[in-house]
C-alpha positions in Angstrom: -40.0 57.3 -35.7 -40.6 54.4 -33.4 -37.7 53.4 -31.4 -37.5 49.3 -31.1 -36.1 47.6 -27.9 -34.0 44.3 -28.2 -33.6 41.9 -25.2 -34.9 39.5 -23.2 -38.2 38.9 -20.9 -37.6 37.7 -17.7 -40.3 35.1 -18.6 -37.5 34.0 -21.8 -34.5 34.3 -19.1 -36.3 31.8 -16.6 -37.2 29.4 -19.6 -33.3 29.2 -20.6 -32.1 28.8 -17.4 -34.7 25.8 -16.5 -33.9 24.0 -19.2 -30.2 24.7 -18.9 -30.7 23.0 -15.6 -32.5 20.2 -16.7 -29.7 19.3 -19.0 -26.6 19.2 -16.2 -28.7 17.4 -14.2 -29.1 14.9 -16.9 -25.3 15.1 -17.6 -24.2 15.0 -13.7 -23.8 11.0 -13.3 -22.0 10.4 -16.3 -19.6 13.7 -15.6 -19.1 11.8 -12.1 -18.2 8.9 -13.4 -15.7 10.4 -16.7 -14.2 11.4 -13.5 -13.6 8.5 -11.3 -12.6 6.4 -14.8 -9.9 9.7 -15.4 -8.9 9.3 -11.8 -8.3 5.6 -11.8 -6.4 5.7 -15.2 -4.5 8.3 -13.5 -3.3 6.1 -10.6 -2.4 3.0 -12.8 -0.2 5.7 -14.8 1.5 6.8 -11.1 2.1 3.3 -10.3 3.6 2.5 -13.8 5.6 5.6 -13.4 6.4 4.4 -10.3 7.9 0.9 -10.8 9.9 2.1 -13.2 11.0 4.5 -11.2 11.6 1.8 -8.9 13.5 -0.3 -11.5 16.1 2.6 -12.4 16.6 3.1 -9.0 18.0 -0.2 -8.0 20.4 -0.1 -11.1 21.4 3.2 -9.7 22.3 2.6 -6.4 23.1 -1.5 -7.0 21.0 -2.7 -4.4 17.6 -4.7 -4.8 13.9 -2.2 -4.8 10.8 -3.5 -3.7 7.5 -2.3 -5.1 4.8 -3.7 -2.1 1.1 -3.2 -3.0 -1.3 -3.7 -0.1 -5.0 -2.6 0.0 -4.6 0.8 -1.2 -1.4 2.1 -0.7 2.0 1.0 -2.1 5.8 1.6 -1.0 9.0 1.8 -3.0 12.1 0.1 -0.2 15.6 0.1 -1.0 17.0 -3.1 0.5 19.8 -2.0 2.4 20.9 -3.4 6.1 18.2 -1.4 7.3 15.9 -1.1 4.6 14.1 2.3 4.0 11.0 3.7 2.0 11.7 6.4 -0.3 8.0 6.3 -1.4 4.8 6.1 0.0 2.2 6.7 -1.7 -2.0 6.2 -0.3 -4.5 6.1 -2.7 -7.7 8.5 -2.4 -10.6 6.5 -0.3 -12.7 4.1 -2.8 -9.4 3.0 -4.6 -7.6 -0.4 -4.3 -5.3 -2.4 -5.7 -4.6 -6.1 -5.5 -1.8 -6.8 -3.4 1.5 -8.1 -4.5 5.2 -7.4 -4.3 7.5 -7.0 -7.2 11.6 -7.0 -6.7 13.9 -5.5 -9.1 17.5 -7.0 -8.8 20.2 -4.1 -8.4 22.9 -5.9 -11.1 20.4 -5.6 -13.8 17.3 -4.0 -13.0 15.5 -7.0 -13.6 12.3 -8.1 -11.4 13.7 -11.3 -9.3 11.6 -15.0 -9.6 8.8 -15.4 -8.1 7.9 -11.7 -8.9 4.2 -10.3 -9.1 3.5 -10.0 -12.6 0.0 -7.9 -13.0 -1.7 -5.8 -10.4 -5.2 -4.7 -10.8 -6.3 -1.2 -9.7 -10.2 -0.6 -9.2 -12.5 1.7 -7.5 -15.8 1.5 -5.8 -17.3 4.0 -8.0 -17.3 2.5 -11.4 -17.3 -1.0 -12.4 -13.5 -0.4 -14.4 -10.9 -1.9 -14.0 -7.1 -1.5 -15.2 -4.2 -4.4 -14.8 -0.6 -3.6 -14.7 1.2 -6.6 -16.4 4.8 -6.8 -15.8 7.2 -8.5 -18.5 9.8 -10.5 -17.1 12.3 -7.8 -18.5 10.6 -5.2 -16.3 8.3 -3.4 -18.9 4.8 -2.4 -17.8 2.0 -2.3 -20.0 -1.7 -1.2 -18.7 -5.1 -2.8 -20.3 -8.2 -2.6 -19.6 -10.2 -5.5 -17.8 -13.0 -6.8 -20.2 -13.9 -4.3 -23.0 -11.4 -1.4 -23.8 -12.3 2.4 -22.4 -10.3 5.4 -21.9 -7.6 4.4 -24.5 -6.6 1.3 -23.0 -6.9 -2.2 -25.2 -9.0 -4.6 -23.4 -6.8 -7.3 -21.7 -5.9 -11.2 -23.0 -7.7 -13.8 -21.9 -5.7 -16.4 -19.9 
């Protein structure tokens, strides 16, 4: 009776893991930036999060919140005789956002005149971009600037 082996050469192992190699370095620089678009949705998300945040918090404690954005980091500040920040929050490096400030009124949680209405976050490593838009009722709603990715509709034209 002959007695068959199964398995593999090493000639058949080295083929596989060539071409397996091949093929993530193919999908590398698309992988990187999935990631960079996940990250950047990710920090629109916090900052949403956080203006509303920001917005119950001055109903709460009946005094006026300021949401500052500058360059890449943003602070929440109750405006009290000495005003304080209760966040701070500093984006990774190759983030920014456009700066503006936006005030929500502690009698009804309402952003004040002359508020910032959008802000746009962007990165350095993809050409994405997502804007915060900022109802005069305080609502946020995030789009995408030109065509839609990720799950966000693409933003109105002025």
């Amino acid at each position: 009776m002959k007695v068959r082996l199964l398995g593999l050469t090493l000639i058949e192992v080295m083929v596989a893991v060539a071409i397996s190699a091949i093929l993530a370095t193919l999908a590398a620089p698309s992988f990187t930036g999935l990631l960079a678009r996940r990250e950047l949705a990710g920090i629109a998300n916090q900052l949403s999060t956080d203006i509303y945040y920001a917005r119950s918090e001055a109903v709460a404690r009946n005094l006026n919140v300021t949401v500052a954005v500058e360059g890449n980091n943003y602070t929440l500040t109750v405006a009290t005789s000495t005003p304080y920040n209760f966040r701070v929050v500093t984006l990774a490096a190759g983030y920014s956002m456009t700066a503006g400030t936006l005030t929500f009124s502690g009698l009804r949680g309402l952003p004040n005149p002359g508020y910032s209405s959008e802000f746009t976050v962007s990165s350095s490593r993809v050409d994405n971009q997502l804007r915060l838009m900022i109802n005069p009722l305080g609502r946020v709603s995030i789009c995408a600037v030109g065509a839609s990715w990720g799950g966000f509709p693409s933003c109105p034209q002025p």
